[in-house]
C-alpha positions as CSV (number, residue, x, y, z in Angstrom):
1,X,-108.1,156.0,58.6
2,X,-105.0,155.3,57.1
3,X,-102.8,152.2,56.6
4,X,-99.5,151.9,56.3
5,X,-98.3,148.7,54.4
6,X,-95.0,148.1,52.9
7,X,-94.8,146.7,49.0
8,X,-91.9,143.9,48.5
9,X,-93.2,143.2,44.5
10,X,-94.8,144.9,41.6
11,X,-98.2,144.9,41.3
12,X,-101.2,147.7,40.9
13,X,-100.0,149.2,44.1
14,X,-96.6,150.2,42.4
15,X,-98.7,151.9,39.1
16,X,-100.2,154.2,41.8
17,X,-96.6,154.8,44.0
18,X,-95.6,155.8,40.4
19,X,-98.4,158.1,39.5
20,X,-97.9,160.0,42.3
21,X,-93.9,160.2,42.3
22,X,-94.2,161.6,38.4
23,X,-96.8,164.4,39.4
24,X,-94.9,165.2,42.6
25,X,-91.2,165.2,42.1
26,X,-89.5,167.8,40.1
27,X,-88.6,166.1,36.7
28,X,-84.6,167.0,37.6
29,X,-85.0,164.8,39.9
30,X,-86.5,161.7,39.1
31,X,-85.3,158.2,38.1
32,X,-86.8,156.1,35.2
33,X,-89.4,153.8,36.2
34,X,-87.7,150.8,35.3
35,X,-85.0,152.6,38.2
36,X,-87.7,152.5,40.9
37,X,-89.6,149.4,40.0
38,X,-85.6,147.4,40.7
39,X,-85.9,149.3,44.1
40,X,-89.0,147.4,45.3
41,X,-87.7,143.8,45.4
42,X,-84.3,144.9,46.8
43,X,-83.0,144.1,50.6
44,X,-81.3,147.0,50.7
45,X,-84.5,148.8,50.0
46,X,-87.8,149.7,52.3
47,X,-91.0,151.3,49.9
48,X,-93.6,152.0,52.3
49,X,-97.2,153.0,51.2
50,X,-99.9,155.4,52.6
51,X,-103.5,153.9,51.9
52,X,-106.7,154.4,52.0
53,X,-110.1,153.3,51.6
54,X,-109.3,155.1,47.8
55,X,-105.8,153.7,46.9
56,X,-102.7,154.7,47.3
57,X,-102.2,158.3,48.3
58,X,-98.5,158.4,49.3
59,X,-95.2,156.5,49.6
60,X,-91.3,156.8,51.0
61,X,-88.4,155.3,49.5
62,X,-85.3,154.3,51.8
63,X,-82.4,153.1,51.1
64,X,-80.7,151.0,54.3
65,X,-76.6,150.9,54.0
66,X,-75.3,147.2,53.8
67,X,-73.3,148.6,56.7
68,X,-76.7,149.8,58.5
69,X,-74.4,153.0,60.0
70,X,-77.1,155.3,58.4
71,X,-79.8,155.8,55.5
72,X,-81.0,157.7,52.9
73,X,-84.8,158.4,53.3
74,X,-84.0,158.9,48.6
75,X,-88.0,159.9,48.2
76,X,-91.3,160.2,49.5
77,X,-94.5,162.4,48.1
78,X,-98.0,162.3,48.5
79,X,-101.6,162.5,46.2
80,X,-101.6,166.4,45.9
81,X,-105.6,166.3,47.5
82,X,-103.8,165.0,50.2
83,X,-101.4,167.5,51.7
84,X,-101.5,170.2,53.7
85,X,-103.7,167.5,56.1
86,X,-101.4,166.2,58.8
87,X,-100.6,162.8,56.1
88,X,-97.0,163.5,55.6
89,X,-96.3,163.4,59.5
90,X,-97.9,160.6,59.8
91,X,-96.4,159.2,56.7
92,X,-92.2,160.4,57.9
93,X,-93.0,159.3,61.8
94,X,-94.0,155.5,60.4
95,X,-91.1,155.5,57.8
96,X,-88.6,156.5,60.5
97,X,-90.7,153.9,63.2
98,X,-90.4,150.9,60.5
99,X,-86.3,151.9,59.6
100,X,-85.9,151.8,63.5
101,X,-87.6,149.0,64.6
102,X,-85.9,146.6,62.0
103,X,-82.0,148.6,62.2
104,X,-82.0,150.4,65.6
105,X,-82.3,154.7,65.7
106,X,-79.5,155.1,62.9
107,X,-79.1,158.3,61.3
108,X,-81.3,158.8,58.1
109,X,-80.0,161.5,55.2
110,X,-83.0,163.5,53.6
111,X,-81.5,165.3,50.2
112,X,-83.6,168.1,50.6
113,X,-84.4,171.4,47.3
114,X,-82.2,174.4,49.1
115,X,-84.0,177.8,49.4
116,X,-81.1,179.9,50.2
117,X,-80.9,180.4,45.7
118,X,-83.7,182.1,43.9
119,X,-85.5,179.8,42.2
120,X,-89.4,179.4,41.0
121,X,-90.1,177.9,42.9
122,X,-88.7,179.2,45.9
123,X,-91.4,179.0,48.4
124,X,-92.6,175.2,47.8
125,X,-88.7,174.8,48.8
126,X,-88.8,176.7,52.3
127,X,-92.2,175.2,52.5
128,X,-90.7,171.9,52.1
129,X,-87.4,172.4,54.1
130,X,-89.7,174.1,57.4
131,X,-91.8,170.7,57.2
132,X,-88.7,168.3,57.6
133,X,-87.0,170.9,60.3
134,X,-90.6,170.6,62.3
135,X,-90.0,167.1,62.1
136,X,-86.8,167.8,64.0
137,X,-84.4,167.0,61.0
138,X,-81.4,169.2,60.8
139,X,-79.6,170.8,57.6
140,X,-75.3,169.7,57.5
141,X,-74.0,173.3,57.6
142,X,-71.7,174.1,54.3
143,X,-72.6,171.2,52.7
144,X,-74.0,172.1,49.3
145,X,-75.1,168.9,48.0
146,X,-74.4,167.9,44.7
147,X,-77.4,165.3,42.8
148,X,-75.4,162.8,40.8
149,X,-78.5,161.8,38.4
150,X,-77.8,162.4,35.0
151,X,-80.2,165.0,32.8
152,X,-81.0,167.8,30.6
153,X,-79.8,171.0,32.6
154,X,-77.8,171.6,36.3
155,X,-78.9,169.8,38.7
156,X,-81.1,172.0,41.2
157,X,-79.1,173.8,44.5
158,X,-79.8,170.9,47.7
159,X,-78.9,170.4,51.1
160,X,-78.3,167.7,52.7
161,X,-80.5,167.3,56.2
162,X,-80.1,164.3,58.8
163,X,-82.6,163.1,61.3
164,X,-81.4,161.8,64.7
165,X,-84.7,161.8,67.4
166,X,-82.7,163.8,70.6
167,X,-80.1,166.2,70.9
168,X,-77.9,166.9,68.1
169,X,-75.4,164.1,67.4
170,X,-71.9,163.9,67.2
171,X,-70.8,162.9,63.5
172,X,-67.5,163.7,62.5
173,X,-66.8,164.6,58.7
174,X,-64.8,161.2,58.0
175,X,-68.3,159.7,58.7
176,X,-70.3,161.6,56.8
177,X,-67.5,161.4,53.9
178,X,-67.9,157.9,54.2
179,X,-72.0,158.0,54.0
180,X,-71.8,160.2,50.7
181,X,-69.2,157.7,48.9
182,X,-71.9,155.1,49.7
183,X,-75.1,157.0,48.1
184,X,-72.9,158.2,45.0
185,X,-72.3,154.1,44.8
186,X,-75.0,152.4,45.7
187,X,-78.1,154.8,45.2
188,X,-76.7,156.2,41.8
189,X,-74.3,154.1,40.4
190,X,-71.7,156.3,40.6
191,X,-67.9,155.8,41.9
192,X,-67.6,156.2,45.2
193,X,-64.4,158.2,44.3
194,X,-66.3,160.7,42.5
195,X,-65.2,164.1,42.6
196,X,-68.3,165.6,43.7
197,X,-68.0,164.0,46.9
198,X,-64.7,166.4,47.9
199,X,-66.7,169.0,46.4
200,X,-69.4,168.7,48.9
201,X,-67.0,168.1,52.0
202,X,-65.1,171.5,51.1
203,X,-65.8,173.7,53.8
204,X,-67.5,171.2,56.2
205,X,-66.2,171.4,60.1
206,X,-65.2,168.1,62.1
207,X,-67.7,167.2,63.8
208,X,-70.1,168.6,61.3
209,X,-72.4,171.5,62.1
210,X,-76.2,170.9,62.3
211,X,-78.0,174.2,61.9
């Protein structure tokens, strides 16, 4: 049986969210630990923990606009015994229940490894992009998202996915303009007139396409 228990301050539980997140996601795309260990006591911020009778065995990381128009579901990676066994479901469904039941069914942003460029490792991307889109989440068409952390090499190809439970929403491309200012500012410290940002939205229809 799992549990499900948010953390709110550092203590063991965080060494073992830690562990996880530095054998599960790609080095490109990780923040320092000091980085995530200022996440935990934030408000804007909900860390939620799988556990079980053994420990900890996975976590999510969202980030909840001050606005509460949207978030940004930033990370979330389980114990590699662990997958492959029905725990990430569980783990999305209760991170999306816990974002709804405190900020109503807002939209919530995945930043998602793209498989449309050859890469190594090209099929634990479609693996990973076929296990949020049988979640229901849906990729922005001609979006190419752009990572703003700061490293050795490119940052890898993304997209940018959004889940909304029902039909397809309605968001027009002023909206979604608006969303991307606020994760370049408030997620990586970047300005929210960044460049990138009218990189991304080149080629994006109003309303968006969700494909």
């Amino acid at each position: 049986m799992l549990k499900m228990q948010p953390i709110t301050a550092l203590d063991q539980r965080f060494e073992a969210l830690y562990a996880i997140y530095r054998e599960s996601i790609p080095l490109r795309e990780q923040k320092s630990k000091a980085d995530l260990a200022a996440m935990v006591p934030k408000p804007n911020y909900r860390l939620l923990l799988a556990q079980d009778d053994s420990g900890v065995v996975g976590f999510s990381i969202v980030f909840v606009a001050g606005s509460e128009s949207f978030c940004l579901l930033e990370y979330m990676a389980l114990d590699k015994s662990y997958r492959g066994r029905g725990v990430g479901v569980e783990l999305f469904e209760e991170t999306v229940g816990a974002v709804y039941r405190s900020h109503g069914a807002i939209p919530i942003l995945l930043e998602v490894d793209s498989d449309r460029e050859p890469s190594p490792d090209q099929v634990q991307r479609r693996r990973r992009q076929n296990f949020y889109r049988r979640l229901g989440c849906r990729r922005i068409a001609d979006c190419a998202y752009i990572l703003p952390l700061s490293g050795e090499n490119t940052p890898p190809e993304m997209d940018l996915f959004v889940y909304v439970p029902g039909p397809a929403p309605t968001i027009r491309r002023g909206e979604l303009e608006q969303w991307l200012k606020l994760i370049y500012r408030d997620v990586y410290g970047c300005s929210a007139d960044d460049c990138r940002i009218a990189i991304m939205l080149d080629g994006v229809s109003d309303p968006i396409e969700l494909v």
